[in-house]
Z-matrix of the N, CA and C atoms (Angstrom, degrees):
N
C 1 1.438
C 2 1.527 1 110.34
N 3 1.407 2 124.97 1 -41.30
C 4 0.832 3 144.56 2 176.28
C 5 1.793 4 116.70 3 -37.78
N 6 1.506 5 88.69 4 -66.11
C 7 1.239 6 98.04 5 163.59
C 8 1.298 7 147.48 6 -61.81
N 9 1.291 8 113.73 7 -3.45
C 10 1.743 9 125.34 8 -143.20
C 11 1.722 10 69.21 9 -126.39
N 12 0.959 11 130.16 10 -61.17
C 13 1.729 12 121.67 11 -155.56
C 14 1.832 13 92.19 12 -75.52
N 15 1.688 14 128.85 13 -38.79
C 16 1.596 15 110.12 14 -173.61
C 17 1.535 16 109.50 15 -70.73
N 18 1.626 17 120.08 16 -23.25
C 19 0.630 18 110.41 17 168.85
C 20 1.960 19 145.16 18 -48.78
N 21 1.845 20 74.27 19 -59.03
C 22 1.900 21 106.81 20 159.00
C 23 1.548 22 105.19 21 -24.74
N 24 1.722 23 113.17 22 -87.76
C 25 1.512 24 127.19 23 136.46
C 26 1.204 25 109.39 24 27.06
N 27 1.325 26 112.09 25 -83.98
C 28 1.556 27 116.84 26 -155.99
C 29 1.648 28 111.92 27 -80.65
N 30 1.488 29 117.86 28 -29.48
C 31 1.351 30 120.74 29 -172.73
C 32 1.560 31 117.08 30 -93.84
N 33 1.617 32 100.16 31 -40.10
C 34 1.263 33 108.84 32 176.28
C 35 1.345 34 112.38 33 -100.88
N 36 1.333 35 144.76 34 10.41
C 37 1.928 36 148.73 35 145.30
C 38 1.246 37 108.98 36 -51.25
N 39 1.176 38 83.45 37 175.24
C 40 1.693 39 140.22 38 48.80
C 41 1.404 40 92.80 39 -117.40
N 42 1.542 41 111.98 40 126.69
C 43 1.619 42 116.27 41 145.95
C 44 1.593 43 128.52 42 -8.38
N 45 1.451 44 113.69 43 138.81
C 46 1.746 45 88.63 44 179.59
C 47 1.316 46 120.06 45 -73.84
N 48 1.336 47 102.68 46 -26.31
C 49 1.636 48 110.14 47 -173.94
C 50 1.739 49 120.99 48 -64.86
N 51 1.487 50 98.30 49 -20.55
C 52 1.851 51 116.49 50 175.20
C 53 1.562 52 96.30 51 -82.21
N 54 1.177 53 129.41 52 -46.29
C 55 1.678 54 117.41 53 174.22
C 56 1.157 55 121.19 54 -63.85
N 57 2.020 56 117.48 55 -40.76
C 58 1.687 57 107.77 56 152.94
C 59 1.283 58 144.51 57 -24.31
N 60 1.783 59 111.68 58 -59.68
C 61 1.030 60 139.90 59 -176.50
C 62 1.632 61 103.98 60 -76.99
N 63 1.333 62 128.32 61 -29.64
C 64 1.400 63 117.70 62 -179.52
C 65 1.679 64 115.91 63 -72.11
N 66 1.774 65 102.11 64 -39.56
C 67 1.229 66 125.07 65 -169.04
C 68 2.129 67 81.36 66 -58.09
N 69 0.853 68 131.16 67 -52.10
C 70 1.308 69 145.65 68 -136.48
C 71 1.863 70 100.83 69 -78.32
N 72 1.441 71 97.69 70 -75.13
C 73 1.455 72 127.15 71 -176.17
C 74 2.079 73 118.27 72 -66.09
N 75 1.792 74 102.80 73 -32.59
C 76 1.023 75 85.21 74 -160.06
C 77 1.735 76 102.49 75 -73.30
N 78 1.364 77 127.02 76 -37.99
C 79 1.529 78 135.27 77 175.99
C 80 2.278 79 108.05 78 -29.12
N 81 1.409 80 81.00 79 -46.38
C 82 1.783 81 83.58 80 -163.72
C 83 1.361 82 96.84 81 -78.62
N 84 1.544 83 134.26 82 -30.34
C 85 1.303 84 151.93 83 -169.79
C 86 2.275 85 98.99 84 -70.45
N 87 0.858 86 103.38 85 -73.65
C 88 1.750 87 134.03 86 158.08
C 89 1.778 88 92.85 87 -8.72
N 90 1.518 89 105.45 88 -83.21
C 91 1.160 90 131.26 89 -165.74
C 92 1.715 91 112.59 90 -36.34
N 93 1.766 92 96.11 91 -33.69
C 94 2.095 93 95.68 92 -156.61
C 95 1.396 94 77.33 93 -97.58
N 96 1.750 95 138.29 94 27.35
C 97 1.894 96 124.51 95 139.09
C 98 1.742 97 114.51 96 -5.51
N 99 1.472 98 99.30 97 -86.16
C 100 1.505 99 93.73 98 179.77
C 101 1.499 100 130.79 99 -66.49
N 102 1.272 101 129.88 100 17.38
C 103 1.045 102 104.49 101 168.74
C 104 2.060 103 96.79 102 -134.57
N 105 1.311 104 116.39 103 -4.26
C 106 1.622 105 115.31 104 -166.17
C 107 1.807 106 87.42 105 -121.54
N 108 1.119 107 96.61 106 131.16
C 109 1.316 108 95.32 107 171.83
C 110 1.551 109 121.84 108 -85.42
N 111 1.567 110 136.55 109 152.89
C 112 1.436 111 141.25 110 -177.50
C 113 1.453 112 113.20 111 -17.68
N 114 1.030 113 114.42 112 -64.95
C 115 1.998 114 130.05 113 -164.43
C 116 1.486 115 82.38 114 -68.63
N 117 1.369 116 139.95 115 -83.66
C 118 1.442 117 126.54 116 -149.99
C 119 1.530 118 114.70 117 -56.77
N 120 1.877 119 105.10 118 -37.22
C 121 1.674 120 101.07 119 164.78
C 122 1.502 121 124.02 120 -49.20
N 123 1.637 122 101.83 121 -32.98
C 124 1.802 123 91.79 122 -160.64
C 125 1.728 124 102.24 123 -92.31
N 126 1.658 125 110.63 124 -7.29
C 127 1.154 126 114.96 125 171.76
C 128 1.674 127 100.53 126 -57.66
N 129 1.440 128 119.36 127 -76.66
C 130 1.131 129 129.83 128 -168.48
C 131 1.280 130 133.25 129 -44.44
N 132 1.839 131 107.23 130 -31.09
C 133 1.166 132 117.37 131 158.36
C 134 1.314 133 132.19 132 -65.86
N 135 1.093 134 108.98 133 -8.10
C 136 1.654 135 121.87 134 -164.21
C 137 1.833 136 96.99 135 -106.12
N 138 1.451 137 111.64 136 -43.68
C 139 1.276 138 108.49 137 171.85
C 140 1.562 139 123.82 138 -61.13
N 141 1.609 140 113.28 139 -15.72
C 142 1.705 141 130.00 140 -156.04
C 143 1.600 142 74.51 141 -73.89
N 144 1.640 143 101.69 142 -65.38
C 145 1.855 144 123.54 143 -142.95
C 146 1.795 145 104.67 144 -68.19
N 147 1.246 146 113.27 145 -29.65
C 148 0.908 147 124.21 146 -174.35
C 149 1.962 148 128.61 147 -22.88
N 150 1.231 149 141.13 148 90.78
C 151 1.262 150 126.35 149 -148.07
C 152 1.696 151 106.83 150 -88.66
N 153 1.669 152 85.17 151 151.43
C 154 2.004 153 74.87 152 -178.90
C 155 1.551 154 103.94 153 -93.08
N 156 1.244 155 101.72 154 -176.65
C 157 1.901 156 115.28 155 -171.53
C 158 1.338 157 99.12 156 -53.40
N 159 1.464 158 137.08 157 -55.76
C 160 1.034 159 165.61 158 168.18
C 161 1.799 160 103.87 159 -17.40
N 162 1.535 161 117.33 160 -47.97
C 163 1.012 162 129.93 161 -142.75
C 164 1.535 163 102.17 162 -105.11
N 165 1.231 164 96.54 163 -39.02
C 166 1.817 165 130.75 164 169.05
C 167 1.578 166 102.74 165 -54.65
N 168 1.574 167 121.93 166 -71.43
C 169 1.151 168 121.68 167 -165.83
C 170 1.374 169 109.04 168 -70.02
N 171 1.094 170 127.50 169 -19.12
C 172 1.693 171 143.13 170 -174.47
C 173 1.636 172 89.75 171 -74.26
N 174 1.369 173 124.26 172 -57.50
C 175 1.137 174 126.76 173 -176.22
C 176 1.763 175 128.29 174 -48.13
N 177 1.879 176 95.29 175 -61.93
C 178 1.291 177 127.53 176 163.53
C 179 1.997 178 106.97 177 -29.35
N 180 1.313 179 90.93 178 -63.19
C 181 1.780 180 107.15 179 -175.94
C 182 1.509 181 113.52 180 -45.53
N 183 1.023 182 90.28 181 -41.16
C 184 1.649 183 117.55 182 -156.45
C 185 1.827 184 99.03 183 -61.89
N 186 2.044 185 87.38 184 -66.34
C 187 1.556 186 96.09 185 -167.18
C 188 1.610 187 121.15 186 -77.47
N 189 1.375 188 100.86 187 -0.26
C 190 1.683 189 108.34 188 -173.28
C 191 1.296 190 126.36 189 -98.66
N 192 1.864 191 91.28 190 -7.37
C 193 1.723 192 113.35 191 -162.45
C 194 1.637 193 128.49 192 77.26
N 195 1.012 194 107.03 193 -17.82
C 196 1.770 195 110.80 194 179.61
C 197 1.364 196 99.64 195 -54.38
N 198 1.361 197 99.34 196 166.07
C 199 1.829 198 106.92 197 -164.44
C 200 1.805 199 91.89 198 -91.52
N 201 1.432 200 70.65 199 134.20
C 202 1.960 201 108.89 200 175.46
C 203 1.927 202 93.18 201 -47.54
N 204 1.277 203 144.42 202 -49.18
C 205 0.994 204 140.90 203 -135.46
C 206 1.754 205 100.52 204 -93.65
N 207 1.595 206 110.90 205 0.79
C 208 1.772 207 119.11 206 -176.89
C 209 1.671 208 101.45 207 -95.44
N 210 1.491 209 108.55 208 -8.56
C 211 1.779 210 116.94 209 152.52
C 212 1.722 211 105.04 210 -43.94
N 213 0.871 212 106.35 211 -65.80
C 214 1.367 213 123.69 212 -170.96
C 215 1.832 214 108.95 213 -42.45
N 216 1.221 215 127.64 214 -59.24
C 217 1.025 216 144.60 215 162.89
C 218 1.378 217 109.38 216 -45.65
N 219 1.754 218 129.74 217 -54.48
C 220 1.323 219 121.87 218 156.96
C 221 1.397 220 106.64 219 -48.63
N 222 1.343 221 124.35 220 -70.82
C 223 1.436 222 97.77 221 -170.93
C 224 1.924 223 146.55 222 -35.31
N 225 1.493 224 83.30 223 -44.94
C 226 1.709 225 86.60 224 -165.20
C 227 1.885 226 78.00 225 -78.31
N 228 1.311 227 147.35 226 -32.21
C 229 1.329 228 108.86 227 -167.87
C 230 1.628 229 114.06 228 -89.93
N 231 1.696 230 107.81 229 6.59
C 232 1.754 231 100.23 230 159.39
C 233 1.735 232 104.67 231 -91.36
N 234 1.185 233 103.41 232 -25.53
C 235 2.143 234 90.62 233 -175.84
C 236 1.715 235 99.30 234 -79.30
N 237 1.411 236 124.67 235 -18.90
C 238 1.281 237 108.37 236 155.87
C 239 1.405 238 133.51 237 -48.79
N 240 1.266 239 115.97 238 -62.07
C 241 1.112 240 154.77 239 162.90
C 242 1.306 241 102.96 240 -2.92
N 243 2.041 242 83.99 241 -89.91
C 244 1.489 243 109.01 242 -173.44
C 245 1.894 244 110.38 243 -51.89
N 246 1.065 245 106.46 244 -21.82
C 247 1.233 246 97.31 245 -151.07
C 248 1.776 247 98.98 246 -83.19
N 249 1.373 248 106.47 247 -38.37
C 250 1.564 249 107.92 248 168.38
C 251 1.512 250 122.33 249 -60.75
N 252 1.434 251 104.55 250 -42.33
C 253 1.771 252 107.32 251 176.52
C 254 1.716 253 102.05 252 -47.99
N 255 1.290 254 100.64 253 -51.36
C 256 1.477 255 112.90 254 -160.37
C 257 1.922 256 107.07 255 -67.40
N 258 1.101 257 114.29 256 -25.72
C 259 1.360 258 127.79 257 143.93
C 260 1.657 259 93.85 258 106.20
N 261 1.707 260 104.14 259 33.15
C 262 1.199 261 112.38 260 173.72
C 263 1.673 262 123.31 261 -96.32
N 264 1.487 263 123.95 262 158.27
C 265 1.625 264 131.47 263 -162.14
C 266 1.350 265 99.19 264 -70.28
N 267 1.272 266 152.29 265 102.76
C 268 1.216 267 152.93 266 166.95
C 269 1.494 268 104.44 267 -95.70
N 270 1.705 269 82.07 268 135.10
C 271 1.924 270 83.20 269 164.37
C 272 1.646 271 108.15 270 -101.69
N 273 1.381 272 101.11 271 125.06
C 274 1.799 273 86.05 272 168.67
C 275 1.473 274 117.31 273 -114.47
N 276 0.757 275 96.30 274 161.32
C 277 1.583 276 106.75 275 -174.48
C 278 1.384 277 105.88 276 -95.70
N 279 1.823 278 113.33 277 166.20
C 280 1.339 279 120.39 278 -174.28
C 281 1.499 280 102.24 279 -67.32
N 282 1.020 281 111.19 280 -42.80
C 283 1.661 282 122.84 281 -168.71
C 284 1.603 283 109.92 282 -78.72
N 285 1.005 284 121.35 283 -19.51
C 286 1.482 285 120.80 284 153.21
C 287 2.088 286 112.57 285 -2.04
N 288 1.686 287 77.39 286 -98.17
C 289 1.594 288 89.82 287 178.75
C 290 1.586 289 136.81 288 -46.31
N 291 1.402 290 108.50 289 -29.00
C 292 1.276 291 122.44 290 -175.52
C 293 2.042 292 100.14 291 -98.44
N 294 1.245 293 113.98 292 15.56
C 295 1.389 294 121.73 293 174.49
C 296 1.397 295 106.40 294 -90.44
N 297 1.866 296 108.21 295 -52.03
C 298 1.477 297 136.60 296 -166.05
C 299 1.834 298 86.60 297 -74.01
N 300 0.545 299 110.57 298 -19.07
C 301 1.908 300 115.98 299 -152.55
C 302 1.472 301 84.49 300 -88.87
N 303 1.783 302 127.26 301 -79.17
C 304 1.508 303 122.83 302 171.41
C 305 1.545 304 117.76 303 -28.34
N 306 1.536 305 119.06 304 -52.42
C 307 1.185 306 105.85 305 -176.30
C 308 1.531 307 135.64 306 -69.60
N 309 1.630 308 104.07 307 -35.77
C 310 1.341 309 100.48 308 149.07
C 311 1.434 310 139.07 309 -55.53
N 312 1.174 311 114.46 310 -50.99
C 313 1.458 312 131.89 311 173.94
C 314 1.820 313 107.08 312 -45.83
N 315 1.372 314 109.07 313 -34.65
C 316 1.812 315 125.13 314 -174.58
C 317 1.600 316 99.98 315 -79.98
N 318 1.657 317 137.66 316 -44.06
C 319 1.052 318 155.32 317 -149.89
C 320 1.789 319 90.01 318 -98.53
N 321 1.472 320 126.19 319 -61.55
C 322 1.139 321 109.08 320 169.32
C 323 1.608 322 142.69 321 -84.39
N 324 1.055 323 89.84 322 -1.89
C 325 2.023 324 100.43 323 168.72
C 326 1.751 325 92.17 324 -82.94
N 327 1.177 326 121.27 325 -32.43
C 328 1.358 327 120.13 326 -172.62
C 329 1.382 328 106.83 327 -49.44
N 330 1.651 329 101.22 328 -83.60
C 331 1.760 330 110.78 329 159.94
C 332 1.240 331 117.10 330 -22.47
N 333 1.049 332 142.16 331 -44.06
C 334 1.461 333 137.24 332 -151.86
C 335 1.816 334 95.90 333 -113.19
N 336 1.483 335 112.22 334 -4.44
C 337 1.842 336 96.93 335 172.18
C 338 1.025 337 112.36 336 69.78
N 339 1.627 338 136.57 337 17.27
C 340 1.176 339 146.31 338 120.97
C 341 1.802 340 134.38 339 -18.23
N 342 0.991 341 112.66 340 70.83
C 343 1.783 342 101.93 341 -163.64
C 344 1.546 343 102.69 342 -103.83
N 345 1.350 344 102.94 343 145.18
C 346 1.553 345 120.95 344 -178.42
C 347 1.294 346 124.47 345 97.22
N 348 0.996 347 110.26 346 -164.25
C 349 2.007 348 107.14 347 171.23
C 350 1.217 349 83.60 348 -106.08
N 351 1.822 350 101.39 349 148.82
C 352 1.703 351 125.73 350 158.09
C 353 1.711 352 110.50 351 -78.84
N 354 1.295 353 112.48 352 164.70
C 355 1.097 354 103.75 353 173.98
C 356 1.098 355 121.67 354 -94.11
N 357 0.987 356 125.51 355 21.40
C 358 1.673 357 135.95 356 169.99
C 359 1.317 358 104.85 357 -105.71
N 360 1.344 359 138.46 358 -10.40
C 361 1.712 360 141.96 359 149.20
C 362 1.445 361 130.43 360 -69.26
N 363 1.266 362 109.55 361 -10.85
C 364 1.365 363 105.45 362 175.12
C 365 1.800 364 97.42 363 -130.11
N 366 1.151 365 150.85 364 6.16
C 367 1.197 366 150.50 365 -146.29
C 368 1.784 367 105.39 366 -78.25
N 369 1.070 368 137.92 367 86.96
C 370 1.268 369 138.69 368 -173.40
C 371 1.849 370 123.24 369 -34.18
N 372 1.445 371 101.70 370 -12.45
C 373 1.387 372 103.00 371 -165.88
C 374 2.025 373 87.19 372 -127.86
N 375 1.314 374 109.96 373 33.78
C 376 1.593 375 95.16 374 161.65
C 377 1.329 376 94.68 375 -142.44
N 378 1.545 377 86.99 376 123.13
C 379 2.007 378 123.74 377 159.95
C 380 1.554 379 94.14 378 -29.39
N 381 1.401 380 103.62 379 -82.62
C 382 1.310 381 113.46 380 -143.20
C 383 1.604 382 119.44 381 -151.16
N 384 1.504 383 122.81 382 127.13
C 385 1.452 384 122.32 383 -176.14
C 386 1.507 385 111.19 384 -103.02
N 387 1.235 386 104.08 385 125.51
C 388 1.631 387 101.06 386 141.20
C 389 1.115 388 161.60 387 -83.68
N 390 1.117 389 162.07 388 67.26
C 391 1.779 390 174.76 389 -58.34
C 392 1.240 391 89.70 390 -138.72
N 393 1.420 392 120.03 391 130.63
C 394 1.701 393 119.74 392 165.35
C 395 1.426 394 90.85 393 -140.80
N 396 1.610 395 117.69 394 101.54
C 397 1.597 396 123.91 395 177.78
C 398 1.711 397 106.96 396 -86.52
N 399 1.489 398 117.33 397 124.67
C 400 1.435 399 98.85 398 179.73
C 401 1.192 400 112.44 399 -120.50
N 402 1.096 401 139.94 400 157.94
C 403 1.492 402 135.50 401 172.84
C 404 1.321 403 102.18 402 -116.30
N 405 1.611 404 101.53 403 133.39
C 406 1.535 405 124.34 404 156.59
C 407 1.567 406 116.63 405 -146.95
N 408 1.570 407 74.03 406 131.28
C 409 1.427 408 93.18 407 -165.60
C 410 1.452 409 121.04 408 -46.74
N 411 1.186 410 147.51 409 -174.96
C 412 2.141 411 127.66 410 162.80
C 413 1.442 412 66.89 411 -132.76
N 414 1.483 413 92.35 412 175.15
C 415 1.594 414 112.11 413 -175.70
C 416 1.629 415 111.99 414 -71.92
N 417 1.412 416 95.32 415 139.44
C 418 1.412 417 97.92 416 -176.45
C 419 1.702 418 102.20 417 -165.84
N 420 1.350 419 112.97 418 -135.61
C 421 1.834 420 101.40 419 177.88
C 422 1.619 421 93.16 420 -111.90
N 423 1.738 422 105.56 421 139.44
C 424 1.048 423 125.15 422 -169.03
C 425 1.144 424 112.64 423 -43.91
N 426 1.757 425 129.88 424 -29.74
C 427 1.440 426 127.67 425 -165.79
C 428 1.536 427 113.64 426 -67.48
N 429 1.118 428 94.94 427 -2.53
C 430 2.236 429 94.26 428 -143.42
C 431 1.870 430 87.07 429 -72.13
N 432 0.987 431 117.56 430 172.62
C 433 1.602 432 133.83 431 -154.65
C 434 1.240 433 93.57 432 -146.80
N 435 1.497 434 100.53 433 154.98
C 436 1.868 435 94.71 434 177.73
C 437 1.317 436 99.06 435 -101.32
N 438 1.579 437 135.02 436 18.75
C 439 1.465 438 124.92 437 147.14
C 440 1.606 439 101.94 438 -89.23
N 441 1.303 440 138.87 439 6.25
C 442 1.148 441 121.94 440 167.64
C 443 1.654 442 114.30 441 -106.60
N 444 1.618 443 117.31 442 -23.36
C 445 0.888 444 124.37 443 150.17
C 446 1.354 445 135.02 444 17.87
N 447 1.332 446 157.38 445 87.35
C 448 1.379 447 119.79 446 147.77
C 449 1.131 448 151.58 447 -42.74
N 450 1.670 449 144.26 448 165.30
C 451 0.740 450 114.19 449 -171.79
C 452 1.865 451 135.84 450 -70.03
N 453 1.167 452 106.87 451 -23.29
C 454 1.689 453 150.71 452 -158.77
C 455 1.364 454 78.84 453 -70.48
N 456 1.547 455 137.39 454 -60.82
C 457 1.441 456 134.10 455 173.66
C 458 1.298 457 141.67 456 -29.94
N 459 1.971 458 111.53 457 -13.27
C 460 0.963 459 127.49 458 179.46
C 461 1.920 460 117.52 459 -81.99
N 462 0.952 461 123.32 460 83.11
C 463 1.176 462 134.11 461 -179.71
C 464 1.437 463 132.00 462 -41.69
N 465 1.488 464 112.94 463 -66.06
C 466 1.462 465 135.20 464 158.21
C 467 1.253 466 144.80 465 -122.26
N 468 1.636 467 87.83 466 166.77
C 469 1.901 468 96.78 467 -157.72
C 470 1.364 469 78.37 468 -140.47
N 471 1.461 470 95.46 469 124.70
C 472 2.049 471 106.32 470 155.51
C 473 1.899 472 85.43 471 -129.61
N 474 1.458 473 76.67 472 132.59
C 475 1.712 474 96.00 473 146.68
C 476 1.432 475 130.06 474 -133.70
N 477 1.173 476 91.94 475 166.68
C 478 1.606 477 104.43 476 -157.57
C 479 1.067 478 124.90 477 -110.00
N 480 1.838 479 166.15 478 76.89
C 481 1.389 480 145.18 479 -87.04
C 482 1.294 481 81.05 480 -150.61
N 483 1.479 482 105.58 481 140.82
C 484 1.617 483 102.87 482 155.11
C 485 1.642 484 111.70 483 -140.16
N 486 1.144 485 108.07 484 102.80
C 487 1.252 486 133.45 485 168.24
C 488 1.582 487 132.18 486 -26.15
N 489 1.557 488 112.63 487 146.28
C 490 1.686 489 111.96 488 -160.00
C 491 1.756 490 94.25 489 -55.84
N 492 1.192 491 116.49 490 161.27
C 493 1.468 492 117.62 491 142.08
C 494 1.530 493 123.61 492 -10.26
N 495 1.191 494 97.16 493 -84.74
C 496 1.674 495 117.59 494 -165.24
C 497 2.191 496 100.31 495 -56.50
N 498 1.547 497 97.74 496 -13.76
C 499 1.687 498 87.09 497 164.35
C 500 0.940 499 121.20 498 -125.17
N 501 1.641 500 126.88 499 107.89
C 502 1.532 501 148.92 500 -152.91
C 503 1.622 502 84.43 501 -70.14
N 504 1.181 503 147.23 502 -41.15
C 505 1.497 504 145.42 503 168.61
C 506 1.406 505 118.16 504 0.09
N 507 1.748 506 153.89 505 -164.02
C 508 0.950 507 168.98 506 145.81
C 509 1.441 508 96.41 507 -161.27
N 510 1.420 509 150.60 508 139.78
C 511 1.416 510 167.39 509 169.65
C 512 1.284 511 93.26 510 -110.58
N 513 1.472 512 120.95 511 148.35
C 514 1.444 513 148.41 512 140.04
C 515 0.902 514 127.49 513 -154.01
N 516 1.414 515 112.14 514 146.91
C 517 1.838 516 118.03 515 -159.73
C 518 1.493 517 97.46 516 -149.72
N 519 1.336 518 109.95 517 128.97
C 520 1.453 519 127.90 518 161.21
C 521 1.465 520 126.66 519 -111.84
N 522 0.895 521 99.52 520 117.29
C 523 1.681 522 98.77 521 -177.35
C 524 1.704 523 120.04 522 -134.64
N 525 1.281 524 95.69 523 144.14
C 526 1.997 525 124.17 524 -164.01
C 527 1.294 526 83.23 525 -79.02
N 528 1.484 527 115.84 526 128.46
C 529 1.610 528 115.34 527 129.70
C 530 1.151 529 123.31 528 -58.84
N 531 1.564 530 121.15 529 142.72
C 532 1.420 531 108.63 530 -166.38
C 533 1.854 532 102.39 531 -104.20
N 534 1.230 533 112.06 532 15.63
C 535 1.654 534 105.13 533 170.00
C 536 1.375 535 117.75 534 -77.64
């Protein structure tokens, strides 16, 4: 996710909050000429403007159209996060995971030109899905990376369903993008 929104970021920016901070920083930055030389100024400036994930996904939301309210879902799964790294008492909730789970699932059907709900997202009698996003490459020049990737490059989706109790069943479905 991370990647898919700095990316966003980088092609479709600058963030507003990185033009704030430039409008802001670059004048006082400018000023220490005589005594900081070019490279350490534009280092510093770049560290001032710099946007957090936070600022990115706010952005991402914004410019792609997905609903403003899947912020929310980023949030509680970075104050989770943080709060365990940080080796702090978090309460989480059941719905936690399946918050982080919508937003990815919203961020990568996006990429892939996926519109609407699937019917394996709203299905009243499934527990629980699994997302398996894969990348394969289509022909192109051998170097390309699937962090250099576009998005359109993403090929397949299998998911994985596991069914109420009362249906001894398991479902799975794989499916080709057809671009």
């Amino acid at each position: 996710m991370e990647t898919i929104v700095s990316a966003h970021a980088d092609t479709a920016g600058p963030v507003p909050q990185e033009i704030a901070r430039k409008t802001t920083w670059k004048p006082v930055i400018d000023a220490q000429k005589p005594i900081i030389d070019s490279d350490t100024r534009g280092k510093a400036l770049t560290s001032i403007t710099q946007t957090s994930l936070g600022e990115r996904v706010n952005f991402y939301l914004d410019r792609t159209g997905l609903p403003a309210s899947l912020y929310d879902q980023f949030r509680i799964a970075r104050d989770r996060r943080n709060d365990v790294i940080h080796g702090n008492v978090t309460d989480v909730q059941m719905s936690d995971p399946s918050g982080a789970e919508q937003l990815a699932a919203a961020i990568l059907k996006h990429e892939m030109g996926l519109l609407g709900a699937m019917s394996w997202e709203s299905h009243p009698r499934i527990l629980t899905t699994t997302l398996n996003w894969q990348y394969t490459p289509r022909a192109g020049p051998a170097e390309t990376t699937e962090a250099q990737a576009p998005p359109s490059q993403y090929q397949k989706i299998s998911f994985h369903m596991d069914l109420t109790k009362d249906d001894s069943q398991q479902a799975e479905h794989i499916a080709e993008d057809p671009r």
